[in-house]
Every structure is written in structure tokens, then in C-alpha cells.
C-alpha positions as CSV (number, residue, x, y, z in Angstrom):
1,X,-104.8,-138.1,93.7
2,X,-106.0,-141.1,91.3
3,X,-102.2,-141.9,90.5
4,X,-101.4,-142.0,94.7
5,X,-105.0,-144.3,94.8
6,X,-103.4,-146.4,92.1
7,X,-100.4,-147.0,93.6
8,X,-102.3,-147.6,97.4
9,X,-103.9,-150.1,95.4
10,X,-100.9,-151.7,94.0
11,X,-98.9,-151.8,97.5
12,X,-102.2,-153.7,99.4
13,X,-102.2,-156.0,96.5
14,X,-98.6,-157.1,96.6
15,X,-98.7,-157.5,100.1
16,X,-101.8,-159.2,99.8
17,X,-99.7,-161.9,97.4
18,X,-96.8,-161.8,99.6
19,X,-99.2,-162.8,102.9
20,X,-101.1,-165.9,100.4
21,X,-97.6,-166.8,99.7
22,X,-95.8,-166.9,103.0
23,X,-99.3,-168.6,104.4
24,X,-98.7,-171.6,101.4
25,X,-95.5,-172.2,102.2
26,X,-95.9,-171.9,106.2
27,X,-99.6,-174.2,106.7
28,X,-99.4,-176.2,103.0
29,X,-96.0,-177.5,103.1
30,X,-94.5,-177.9,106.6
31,X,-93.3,-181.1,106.5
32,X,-90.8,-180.4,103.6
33,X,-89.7,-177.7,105.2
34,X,-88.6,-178.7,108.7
35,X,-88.7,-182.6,108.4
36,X,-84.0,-183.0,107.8
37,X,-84.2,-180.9,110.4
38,X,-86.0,-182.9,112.4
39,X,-83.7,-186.0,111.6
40,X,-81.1,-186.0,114.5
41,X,-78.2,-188.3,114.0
42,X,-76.5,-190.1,116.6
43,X,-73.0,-189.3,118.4
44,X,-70.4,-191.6,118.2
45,X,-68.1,-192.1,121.6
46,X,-64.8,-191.3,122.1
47,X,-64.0,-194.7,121.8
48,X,-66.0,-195.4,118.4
49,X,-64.1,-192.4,117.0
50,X,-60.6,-193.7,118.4
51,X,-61.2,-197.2,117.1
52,X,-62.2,-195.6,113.4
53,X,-58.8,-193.7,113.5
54,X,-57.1,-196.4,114.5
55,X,-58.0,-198.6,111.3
56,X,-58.6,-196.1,108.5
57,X,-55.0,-195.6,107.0
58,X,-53.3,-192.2,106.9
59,X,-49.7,-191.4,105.9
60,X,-47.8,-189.1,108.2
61,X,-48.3,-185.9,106.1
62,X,-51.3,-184.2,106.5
63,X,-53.0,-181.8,103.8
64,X,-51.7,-178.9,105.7
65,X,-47.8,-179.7,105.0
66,X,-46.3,-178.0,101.8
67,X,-44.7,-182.1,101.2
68,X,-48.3,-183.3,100.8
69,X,-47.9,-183.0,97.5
70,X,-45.9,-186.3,97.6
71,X,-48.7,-188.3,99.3
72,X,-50.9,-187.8,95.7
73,X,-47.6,-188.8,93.8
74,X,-46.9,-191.9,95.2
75,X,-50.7,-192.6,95.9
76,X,-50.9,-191.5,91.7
77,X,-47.8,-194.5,90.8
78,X,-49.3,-197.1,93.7
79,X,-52.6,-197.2,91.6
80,X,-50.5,-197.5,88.1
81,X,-49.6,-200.7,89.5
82,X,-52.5,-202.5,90.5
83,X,-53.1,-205.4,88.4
84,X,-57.0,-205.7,87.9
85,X,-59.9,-203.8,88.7
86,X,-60.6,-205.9,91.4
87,X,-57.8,-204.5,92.8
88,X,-57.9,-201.2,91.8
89,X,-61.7,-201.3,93.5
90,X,-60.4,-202.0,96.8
91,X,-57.3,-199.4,96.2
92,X,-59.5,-196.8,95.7
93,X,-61.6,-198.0,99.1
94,X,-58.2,-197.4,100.6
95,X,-57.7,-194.0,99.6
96,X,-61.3,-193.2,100.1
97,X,-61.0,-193.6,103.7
98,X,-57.7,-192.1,103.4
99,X,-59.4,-188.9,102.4
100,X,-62.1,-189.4,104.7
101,X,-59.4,-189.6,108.3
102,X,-57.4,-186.8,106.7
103,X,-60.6,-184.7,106.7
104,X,-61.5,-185.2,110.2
105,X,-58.0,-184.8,111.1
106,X,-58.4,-181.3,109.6
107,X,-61.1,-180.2,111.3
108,X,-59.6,-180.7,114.4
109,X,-56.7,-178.5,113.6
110,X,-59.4,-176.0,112.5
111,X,-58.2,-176.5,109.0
112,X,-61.7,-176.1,107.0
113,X,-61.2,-175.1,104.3
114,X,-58.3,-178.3,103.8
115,X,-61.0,-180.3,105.4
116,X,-64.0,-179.9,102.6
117,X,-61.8,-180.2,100.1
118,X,-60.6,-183.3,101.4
119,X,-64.6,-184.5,101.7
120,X,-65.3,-183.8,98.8
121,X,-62.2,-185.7,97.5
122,X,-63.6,-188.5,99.8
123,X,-67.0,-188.6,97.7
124,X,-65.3,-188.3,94.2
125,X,-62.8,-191.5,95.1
126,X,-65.7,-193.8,96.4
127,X,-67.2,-192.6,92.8
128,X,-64.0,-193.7,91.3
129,X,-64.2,-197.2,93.2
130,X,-67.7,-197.4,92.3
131,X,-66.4,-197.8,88.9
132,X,-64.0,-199.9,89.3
133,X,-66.1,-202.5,91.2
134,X,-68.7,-202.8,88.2
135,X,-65.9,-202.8,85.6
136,X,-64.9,-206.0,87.5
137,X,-68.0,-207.4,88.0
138,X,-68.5,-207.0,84.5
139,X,-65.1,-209.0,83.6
140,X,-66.0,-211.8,85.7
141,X,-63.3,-211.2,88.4
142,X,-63.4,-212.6,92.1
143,X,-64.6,-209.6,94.0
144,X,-65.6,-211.4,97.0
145,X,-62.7,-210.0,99.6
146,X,-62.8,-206.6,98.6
147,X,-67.1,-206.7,99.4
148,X,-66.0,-208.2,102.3
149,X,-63.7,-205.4,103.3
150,X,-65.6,-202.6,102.3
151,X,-68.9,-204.0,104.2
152,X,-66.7,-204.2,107.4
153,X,-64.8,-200.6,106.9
154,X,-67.7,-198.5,105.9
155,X,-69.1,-198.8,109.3
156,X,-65.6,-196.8,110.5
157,X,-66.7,-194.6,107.6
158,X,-70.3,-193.9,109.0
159,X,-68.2,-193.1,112.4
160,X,-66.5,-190.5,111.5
161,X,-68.9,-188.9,108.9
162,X,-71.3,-188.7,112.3
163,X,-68.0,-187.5,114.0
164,X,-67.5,-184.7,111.4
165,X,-71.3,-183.7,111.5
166,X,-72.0,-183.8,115.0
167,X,-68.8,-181.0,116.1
168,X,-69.3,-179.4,112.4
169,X,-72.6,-178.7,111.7
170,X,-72.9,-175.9,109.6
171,X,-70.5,-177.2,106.2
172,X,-73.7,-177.9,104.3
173,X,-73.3,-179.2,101.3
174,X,-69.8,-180.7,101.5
175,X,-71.6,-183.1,104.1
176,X,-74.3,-184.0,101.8
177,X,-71.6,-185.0,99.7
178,X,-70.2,-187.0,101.3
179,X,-73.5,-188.8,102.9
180,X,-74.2,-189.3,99.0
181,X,-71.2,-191.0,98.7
182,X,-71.4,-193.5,101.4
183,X,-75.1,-194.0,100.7
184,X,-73.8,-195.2,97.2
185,X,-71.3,-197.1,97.7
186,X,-73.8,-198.7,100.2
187,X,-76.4,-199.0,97.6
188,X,-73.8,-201.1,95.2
189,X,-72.3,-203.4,97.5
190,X,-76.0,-204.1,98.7
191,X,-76.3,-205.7,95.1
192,X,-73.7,-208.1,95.6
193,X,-74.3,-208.8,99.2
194,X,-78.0,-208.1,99.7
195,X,-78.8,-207.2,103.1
196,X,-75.9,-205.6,103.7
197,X,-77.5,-202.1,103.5
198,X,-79.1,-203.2,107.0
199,X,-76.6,-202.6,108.9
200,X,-76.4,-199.1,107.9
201,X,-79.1,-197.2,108.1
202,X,-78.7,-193.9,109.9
203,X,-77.5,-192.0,106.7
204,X,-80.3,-194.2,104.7
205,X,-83.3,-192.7,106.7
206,X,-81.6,-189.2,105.6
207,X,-82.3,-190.6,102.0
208,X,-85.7,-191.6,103.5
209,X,-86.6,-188.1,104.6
210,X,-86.0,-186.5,101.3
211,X,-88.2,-188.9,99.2
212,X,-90.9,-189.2,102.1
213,X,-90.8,-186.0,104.0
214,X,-94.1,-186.4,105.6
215,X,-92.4,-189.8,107.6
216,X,-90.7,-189.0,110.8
217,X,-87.4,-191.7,110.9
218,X,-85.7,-192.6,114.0
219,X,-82.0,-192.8,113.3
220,X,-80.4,-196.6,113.9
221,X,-77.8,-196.8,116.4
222,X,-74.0,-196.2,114.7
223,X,-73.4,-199.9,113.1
224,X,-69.4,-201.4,114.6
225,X,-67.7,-204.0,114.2
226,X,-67.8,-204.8,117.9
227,X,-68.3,-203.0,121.1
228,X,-66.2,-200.5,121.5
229,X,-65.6,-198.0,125.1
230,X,-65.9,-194.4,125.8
231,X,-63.2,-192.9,126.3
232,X,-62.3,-188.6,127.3
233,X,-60.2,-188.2,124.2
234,X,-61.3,-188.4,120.6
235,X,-57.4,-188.2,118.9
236,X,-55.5,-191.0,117.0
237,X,-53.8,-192.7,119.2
238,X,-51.4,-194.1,116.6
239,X,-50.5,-193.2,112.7
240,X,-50.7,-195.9,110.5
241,X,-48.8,-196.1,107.5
């Protein structure tokens, strides 16, 4: 009888811990919990999707072909070639986005698995440009038009990354990689360009969130180049080479 009394104890006792528990999580830290989910991002059109397609560059061979193989070769030799970092900086941009329109391109083939990959490729090369850019900086080289560029592109960037998000919400962390990405490749650029970081602030009030989860953000509308229309269809209306 003592050793059934014993072990009554016990049982009340751990679910005693387990209630104190559950009740500290649930009333003591709420906000961390549910604020990013909270944080709704905005939908881009048709048309803000369409234009983005339309300017990031892909090669005809997608990641699903057995030939894609090629695409990294010659994109491998290209980068062999560039003369400076400066160059190299805004080479990488160019594949970045590359990556980027190839992975959205996937998803809407239902291609997943091809199309993570491919995001996570799209973080690693704007780490690799990253690079590049303060190796150039750091040799004194004229880095002016390739700020200029990527200060204008990202904001395609930021539309399809919504794009992506918005019609694929449950890839997780292969999305957060990505967000990381932009946010710092925004975050550098902003050093040589202040104010640039302005113009983009839906992913930074993600970034926001995580440091102050107690402040509820309002996302910023999708930053464009200029106006663009809605249209039914979200598909490429041309392949750039």
C-alpha cells in the first residue's frame, strides 16, 4: 500500500510540474510565442510577379532537366573570367537572382524538393557576393553601378520571395534562409548607400519581430520600381537568356 501511495504521490507531483510549466509558457511568454505569426506579409499581383520574371535572368534549362548540369559549367568558366571583384560582386547578384527565378519556377511545376535546394543556393550566392563586394571596397574599386543595380533588382527579389511565401507557406526554414539572405545583402549595401534599407522593409520588420517580440509591426507595402498592373496569370511571359 505505502509503495502504490508513493507512487500516487509521484504521478500528482509531475503533473503538478507539467500544469506550472504549460501555465509559464502559455500566460508568461505569449508574445514570443505567437508574435511571427502574427506578422502577415503582403501579396504581390500578378503583374508585380510577371514584371519580376521578366527582369531576373534565367537560362532555358531548368533544374529539373538532366542538361542542367551545363548551366553550373558555363556559369562555373563565366565567373573565371571576370576581371575584378567589382565585377565578380555584381556576377554573383546575377546568379543570385538566377537561383532565386529558377526556384519559383520550381514550385510551380510542384518541383520542391529542386525548389529548396535552389533557395538555399539563392542564400549561399548573395553570401558569396557579399564577399566579393567588401573585398572590393577594401581594394578601393568603383562599386558605384553595381550598388546601383542591386538597390533597384532586390526589390524584384523581395517579389518573388513574397510570391514563394504566400502560395508555399509551410517550407520553413529554407524561407528563413532566404529572408536572411536578402535582409543581408540589404544590410550591406545600406552601408554604402544609407537609406537604402528604406525602401525595403517588409522582410526587415520580420527581423524586428524576432529581436522585439512584444512590438506588433505592420508590414510595408512590396517596394517596385514603378507601378506595375494586375494581371490573371502569374507565368513568365518571356525567357531571358
Amino acid at each position: 500500500m505505502r509503495f502504490f501511495s508513493a507512487c500516487s504521490k509521484l504521478f500528482l507531483s509531475l503533473r503538478l510540474k507539467v500544469f506550472l510549466l504549460a501555465f509559464l509558457l502559455v500566460f508568461l511568454y505569449p508574445a514570443s510565442i505567437f508574435a511571427q505569426s502574427n506578422l502577415q506579409f503582403p501579396i504581390p499581383t500578378g503583374g508585380e510577379i510577371n514584371k519580376a520574371l521578366e527582369v531576373l535572368p534565367i537560362a532555358r534549362i531548368l533544374p529539373d532537366s538532366p542538361l542542367y548540369f551545363l548551366i553550373t559549367v558555363k556559369e562555373f568558366f563565366s565567373r573565371l573570367f571576370q576581371p575584378s571583384a567589382a565585377e565578380r560582386t555584381e556576377f554573383d547578384f546575377i546568379l543570385s537572382g538566377k537561383r532565386l527565378k529558377e526556384s519559383y519556377l520550381m514550385f510551380e511545376r510542384n518541383e520542391d524538393a529542386l525548389a529548396v535546394s535552389n533557395l538555399l543556393q539563392y542564400q549561399k550566392r548573395l553570401g558569396i557576393m557579399i564577399t566579393q563586394l567588401k573585398r572590393a571596397r577594401s581594394q578601393n574599386q568603383d562599386v558605384a553601378s553595381q550598388i546601383n543595380k542591386i538597390s533597384d533588382d532586390l526589390a524584384y527579389h523581395q517579389t518573388l520571395l513574397l510570391a514563394i511565401i504566400s502560395k508555399e507557406p509551410n517550407i520553413g526554414g529554407s524561407a528563413d534562409s532566404a529572408i536572411n539572405g536578402f535582409t543581408n545583402t540589404l544590410a550591406e549595401v545600406d552601408k554604402i548607400n544609407p537609406g537604402i534599407s528604406d525602401r525595403y522593409k517588409t522582410f526587415r520588420a520580420q527581423d524586428a519581430v524576432k529581436s522585439s517580440p512584444s512590438v506588433n509591426l505592420e508590414p510595408s507595402p512590396i517596394a517596385s520600381p514603378s507601378p506595375q498592373v494586375s494581371t490573371p496569370s502569374a507565368r513568365p511571359r518571356r525567357i531571358i537568356y
